[in-house]
KEKE-3310 file (N, C-alpha, C; in steps of 0.2 Angstrom, whole numbers, plus 5000, padded with zeros to 4 digits):
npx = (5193:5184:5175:5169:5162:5153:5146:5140:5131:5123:5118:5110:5103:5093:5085:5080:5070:5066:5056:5047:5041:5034:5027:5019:5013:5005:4995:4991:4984:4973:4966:4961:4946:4934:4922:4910:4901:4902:4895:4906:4912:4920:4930:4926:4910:4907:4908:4899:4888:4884:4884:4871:4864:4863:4860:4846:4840:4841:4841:4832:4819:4818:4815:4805:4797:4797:4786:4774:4774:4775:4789:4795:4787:4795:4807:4805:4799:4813:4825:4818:4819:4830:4842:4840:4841:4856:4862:4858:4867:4880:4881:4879:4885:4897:4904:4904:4902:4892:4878:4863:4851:4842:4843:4848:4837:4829:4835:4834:4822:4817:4827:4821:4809:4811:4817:4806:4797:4805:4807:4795:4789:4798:4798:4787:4778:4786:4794:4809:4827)
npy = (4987:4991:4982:4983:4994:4990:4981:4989:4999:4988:4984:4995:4997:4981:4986:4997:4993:4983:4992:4997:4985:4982:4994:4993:4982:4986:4994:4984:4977:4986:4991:4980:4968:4961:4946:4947:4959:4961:4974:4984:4987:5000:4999:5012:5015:5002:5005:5014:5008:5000:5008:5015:5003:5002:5011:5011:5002:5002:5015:5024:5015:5015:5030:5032:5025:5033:5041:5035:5024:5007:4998:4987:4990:5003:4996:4992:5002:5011:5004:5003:5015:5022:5013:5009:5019:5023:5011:5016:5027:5025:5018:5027:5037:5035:5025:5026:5039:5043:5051:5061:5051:5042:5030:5029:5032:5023:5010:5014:5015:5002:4994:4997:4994:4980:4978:4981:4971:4961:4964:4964:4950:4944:4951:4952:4942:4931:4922:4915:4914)
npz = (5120:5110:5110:5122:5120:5112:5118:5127:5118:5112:5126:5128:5116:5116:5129:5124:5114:5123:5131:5120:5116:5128:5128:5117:5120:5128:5123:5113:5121:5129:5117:5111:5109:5117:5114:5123:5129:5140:5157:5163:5184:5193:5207:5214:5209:5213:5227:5228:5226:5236:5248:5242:5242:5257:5262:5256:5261:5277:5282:5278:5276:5291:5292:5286:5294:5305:5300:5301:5290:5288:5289:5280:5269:5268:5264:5251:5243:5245:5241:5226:5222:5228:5226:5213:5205:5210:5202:5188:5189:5192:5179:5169:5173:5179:5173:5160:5154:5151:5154:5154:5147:5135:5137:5152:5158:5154:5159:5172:5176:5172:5181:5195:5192:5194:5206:5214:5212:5217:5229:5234:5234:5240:5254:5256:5254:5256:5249:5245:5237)
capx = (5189:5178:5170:5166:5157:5148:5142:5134:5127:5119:5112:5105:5094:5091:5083:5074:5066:5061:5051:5044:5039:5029:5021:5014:5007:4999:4991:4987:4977:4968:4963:4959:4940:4932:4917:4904:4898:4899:4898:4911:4911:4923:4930:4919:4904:4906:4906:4891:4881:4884:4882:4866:4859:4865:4854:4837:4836:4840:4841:4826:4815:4819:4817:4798:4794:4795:4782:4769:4774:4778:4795:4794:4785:4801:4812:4803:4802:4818:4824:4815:4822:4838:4844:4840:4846:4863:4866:4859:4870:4884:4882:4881:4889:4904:4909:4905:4901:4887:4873:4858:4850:4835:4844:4849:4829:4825:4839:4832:4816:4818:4829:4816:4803:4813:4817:4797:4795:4809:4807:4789:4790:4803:4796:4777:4776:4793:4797:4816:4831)
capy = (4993:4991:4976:4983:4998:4987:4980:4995:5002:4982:4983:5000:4994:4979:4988:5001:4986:4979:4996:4997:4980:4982:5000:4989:4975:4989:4998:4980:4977:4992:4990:4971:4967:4954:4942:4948:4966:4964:4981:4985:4989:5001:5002:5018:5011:4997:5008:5019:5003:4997:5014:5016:4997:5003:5019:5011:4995:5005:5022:5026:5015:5021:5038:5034:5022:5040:5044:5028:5018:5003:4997:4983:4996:5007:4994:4993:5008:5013:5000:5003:5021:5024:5009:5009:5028:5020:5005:5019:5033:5022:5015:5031:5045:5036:5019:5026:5044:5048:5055:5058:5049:5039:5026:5030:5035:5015:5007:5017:5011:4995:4991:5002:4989:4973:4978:4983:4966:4955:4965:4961:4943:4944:4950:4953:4933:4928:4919:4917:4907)
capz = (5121:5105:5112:5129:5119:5106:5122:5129:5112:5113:5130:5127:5109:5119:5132:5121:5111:5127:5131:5116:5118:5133:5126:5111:5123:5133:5117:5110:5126:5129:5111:5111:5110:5120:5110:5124:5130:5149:5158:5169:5188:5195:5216:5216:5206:5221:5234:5228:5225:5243:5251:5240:5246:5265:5263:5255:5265:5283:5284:5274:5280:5297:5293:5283:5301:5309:5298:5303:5287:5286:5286:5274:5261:5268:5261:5245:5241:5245:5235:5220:5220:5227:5223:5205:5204:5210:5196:5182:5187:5188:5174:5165:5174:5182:5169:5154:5156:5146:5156:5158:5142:5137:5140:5158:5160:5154:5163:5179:5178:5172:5188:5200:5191:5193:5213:5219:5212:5219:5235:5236:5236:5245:5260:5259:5251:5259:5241:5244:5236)
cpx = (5183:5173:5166:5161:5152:5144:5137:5129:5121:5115:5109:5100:5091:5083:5078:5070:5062:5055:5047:5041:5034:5024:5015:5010:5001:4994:4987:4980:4973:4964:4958:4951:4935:4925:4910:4905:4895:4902:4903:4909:4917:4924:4925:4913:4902:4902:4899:4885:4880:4882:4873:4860:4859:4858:4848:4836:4837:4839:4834:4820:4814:4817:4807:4795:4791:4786:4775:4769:4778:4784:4797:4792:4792:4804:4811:4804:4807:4824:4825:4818:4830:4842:4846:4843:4853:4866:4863:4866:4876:4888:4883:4883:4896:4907:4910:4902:4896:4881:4869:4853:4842:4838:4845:4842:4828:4828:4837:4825:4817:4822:4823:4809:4802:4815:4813:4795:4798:4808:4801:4788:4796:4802:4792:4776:4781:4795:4805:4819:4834)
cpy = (4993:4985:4978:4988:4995:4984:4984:4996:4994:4983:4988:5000:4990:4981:4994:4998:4982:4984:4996:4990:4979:4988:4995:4984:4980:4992:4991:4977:4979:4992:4984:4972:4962:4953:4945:4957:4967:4971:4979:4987:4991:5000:5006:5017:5005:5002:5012:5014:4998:5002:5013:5010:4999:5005:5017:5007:4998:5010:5025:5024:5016:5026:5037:5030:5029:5042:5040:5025:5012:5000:4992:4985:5001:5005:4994:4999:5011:5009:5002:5011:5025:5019:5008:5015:5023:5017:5011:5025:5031:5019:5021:5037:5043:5030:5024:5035:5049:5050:5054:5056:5045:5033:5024:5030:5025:5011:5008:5013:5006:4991:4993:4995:4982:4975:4978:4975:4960:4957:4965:4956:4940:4946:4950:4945:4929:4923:4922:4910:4903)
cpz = (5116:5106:5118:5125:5115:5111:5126:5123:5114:5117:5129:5122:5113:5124:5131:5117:5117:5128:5126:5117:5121:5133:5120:5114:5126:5128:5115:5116:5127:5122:5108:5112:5113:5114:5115:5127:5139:5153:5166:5175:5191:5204:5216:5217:5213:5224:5235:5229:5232:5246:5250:5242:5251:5264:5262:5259:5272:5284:5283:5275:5288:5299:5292:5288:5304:5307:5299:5297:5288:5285:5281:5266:5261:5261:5254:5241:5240:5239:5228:5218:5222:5224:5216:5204:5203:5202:5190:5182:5188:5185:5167:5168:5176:5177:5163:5153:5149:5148:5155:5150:5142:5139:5149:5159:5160:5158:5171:5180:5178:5180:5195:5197:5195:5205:5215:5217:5216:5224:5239:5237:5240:5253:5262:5257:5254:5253:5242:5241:5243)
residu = (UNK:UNK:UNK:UNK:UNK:UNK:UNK:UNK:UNK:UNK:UNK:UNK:UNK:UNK:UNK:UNK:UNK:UNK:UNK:UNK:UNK:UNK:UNK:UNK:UNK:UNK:UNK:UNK:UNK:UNK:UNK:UNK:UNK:UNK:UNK:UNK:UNK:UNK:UNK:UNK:UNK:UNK:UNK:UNK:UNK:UNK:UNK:UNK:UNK:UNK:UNK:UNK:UNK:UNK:UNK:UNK:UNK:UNK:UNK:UNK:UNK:UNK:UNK:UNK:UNK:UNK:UNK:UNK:UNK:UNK:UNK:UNK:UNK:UNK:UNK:UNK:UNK:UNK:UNK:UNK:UNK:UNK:UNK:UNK:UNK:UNK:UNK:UNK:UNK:UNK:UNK:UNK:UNK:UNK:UNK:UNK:UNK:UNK:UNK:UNK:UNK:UNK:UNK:UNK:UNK:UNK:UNK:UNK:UNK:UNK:UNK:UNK:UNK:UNK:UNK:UNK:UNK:UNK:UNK:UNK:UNK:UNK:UNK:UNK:UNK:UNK:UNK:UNK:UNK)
# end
């Protein structure tokens, strides 16, 4: 009998060491520092960033056709400002949730610069990969 209970007492430290175990791999993970700084992209962050392409490259030139421009400027412009919206806002409202900053402000531009550009040769110059 003092054998079958040394046995339980066993597997129940056992198995309270194994949790602990697996608490401290999770802590030492979540803690762990990677060597480079790349940012994250959650589901969500996905989803808004496909949405927000959907919406500038058709919907919005669509909508600014109505109006007799251009749908090629549509896409450009749409582009340059929904789009860019999208990759600042989340980057800072939904990853890392710091709002509306100067950085958000440079981040926004800076993208909104770099798409009027790439979406100009892209398809008023036809300059593709």
């Amino acid at each position: 009998m003092s054998n079958n209970k040394k046995k339980k007492n066993n597997n129940y430290k056992n198995a309270k060491i194994t949790k602990s175990n697996k608490n401290t791999k999770r802590e030492m993970e979540k803690n762990q520092k990677t060597d480079y700084n790349i940012p994250t992209i959650s589901f969500k962050s996905g989803l808004i960033l496909i949405v927000s392409s959907l919406v500038s490259t058709v919907i919005f030139p669509v909508l600014l056709s109505i109006f007799g421009i251009d749908n090629r400027l549509g896409v450009i412009i749409g582009n340059s400002l929904i789009t860019s919206f999208a990759v600042a806002y989340t980057r800072y409202f939904i990853e890392t949730k710091r709002g509306f900053s100067l950085g958000f402000f440079r981040l926004y531009i800076l993208f909104a610069l770099s798409f009027a550009i790439i979406g100009y040769f892209w398809i008023y110059k036809g300059i593709h990969i």
